[in-house]
C-alpha positions as CSV (number, residue, x, y, z in Angstrom):
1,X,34.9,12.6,-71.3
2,X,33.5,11.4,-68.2
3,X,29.5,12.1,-67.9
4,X,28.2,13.4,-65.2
5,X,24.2,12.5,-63.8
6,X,22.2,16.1,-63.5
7,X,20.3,14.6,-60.3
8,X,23.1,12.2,-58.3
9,X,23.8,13.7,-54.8
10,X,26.4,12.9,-52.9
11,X,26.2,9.8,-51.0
12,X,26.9,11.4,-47.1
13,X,23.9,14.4,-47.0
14,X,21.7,11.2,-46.7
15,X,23.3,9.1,-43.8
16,X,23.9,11.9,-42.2
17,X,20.2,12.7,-41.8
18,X,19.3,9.2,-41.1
19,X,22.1,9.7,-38.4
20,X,20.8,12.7,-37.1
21,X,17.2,11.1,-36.5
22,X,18.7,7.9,-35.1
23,X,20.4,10.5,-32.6
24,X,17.8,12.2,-32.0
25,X,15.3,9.4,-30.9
26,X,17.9,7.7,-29.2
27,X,18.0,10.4,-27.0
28,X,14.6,11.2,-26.6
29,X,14.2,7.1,-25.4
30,X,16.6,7.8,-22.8
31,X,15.3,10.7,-21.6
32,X,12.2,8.9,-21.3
33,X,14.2,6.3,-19.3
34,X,15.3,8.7,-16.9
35,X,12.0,10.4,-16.0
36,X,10.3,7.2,-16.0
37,X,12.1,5.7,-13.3
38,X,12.4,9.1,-11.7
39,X,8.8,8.6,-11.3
40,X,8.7,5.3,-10.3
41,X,11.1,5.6,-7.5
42,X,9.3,9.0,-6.3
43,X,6.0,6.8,-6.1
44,X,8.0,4.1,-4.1
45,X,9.3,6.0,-2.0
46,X,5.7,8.1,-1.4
47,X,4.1,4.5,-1.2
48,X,6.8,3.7,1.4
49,X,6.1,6.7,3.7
50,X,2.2,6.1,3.7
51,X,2.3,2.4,4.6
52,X,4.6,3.4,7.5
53,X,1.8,5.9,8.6
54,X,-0.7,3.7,8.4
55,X,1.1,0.7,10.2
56,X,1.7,3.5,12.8
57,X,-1.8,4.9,13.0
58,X,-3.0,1.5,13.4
59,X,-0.9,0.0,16.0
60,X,-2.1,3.0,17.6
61,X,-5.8,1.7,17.2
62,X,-4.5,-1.4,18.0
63,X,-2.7,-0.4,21.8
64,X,-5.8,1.5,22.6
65,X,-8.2,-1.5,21.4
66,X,-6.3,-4.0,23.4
67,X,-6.3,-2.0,26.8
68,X,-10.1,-1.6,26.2
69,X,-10.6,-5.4,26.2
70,X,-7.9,-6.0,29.1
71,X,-10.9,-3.7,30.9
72,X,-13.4,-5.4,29.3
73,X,-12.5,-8.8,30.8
74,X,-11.9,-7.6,34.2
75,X,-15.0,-5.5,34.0
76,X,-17.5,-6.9,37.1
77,X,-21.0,-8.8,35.5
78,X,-22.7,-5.6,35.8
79,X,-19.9,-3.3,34.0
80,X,-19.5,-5.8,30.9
81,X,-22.3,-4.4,29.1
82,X,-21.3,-1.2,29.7
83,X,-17.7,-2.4,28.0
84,X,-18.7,-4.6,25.3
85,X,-20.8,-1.5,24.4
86,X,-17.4,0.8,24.3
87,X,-15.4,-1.7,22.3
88,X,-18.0,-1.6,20.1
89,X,-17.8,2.1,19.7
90,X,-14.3,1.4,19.1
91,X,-14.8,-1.1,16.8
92,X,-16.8,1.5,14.6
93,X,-14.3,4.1,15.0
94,X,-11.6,1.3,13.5
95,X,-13.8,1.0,10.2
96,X,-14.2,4.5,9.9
97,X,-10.1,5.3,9.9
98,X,-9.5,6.3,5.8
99,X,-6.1,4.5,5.1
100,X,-3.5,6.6,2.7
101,X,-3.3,3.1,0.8
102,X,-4.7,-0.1,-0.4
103,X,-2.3,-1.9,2.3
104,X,-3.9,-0.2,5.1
105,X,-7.4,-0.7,3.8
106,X,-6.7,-4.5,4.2
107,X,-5.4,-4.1,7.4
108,X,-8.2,-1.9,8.8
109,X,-10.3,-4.6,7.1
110,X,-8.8,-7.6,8.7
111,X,-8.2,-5.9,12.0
112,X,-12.2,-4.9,12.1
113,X,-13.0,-8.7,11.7
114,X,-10.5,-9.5,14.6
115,X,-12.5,-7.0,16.6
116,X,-16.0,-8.3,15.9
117,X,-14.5,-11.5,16.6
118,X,-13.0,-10.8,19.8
119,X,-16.2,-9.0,21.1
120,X,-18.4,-11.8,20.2
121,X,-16.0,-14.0,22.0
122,X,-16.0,-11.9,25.5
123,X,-19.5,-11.9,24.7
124,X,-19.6,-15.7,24.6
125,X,-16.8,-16.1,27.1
126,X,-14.8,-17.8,25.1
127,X,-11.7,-15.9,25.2
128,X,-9.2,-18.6,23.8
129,X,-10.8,-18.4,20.3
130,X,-9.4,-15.1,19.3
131,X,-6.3,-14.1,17.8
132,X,-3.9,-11.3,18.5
133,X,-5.0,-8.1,17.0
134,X,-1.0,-6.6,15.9
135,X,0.1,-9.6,14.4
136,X,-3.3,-9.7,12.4
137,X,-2.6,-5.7,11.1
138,X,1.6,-6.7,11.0
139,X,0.3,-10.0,8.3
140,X,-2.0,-8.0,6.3
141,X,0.5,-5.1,6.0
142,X,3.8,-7.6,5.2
143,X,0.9,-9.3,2.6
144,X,0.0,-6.5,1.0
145,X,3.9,-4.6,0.9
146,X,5.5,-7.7,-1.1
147,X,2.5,-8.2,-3.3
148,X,2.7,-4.8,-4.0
149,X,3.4,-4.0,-7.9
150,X,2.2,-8.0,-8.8
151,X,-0.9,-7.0,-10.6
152,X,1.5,-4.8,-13.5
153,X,4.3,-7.1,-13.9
154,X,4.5,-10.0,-16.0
């Protein structure tokens, strides 16, 4: 006579549980996967569109800025004041621009030092010491765009 345990269960009730929750998180992490990089490329893709706009809005700044000075330097003795005083007014207006991201404060940051710099050098009538305004906003935006994402890697 073979003798049989009251409390022995059969063997496959318990895998197949431990299966079932192995499943189940298995596909929970991929599901978090997915909407995690769903995410990630959506704020990419946002972050994209904004640095374009602000590249835009201040080569914008940037066109106007440089006409002003091309005035300012062929502005007569008595009309220089009169257009150091405007680019200054401009120069203002620059800092006052709210970029849509970190890249285009830098850039409005940067391109507001080229301006005091350029005025004090008209000013001084040392127009050689200056440096071109776009390619000061073009460096600080190319800069910021491939160190963008640094700070949370590693």
């Amino acid at each position: 006579m073979a003798e049989q345990t009251p409390n022995a269960r059969p063997a496959g009730n318990g895998r197949r549980t431990v299966i079932a929750v192995v499943g189940i998180a298995f596909l929970a992490s991929v599901t978090t996967l997915i909407l995690a990089l769903s995410a990630s490329h959506g704020a990419r893709q946002r972050d994209a569109a904004a640095i374009a706009a602000d590249s835009n809005d201040l080569h914008g700044v940037v066109n106007d800025w440089q006409a002003q000075v091309r005035t300012a330097q062929q502005a007569s003795a008595q009309q220089r004041d009169a257009s150091l005083a405007l680019l200054r007014t401009r120069a203002d207006a620059a800092s006052a621009w709210k970029p849509r991201t970190p890249c285009g404060q830098e850039a409005r940051d940067r391109l507001r030092a080229a301006m005091d710099t350029r005025i004090t050098s008209l000013t001084r009538n040392t127009p050689g010491t200056v440096q071109d305004e776009t390619a000061i906003v073009d460096e600080a935006l190319r800069t910021c765009a491939a160190q963008a994402g640094q700070d949370v890697q590693g």
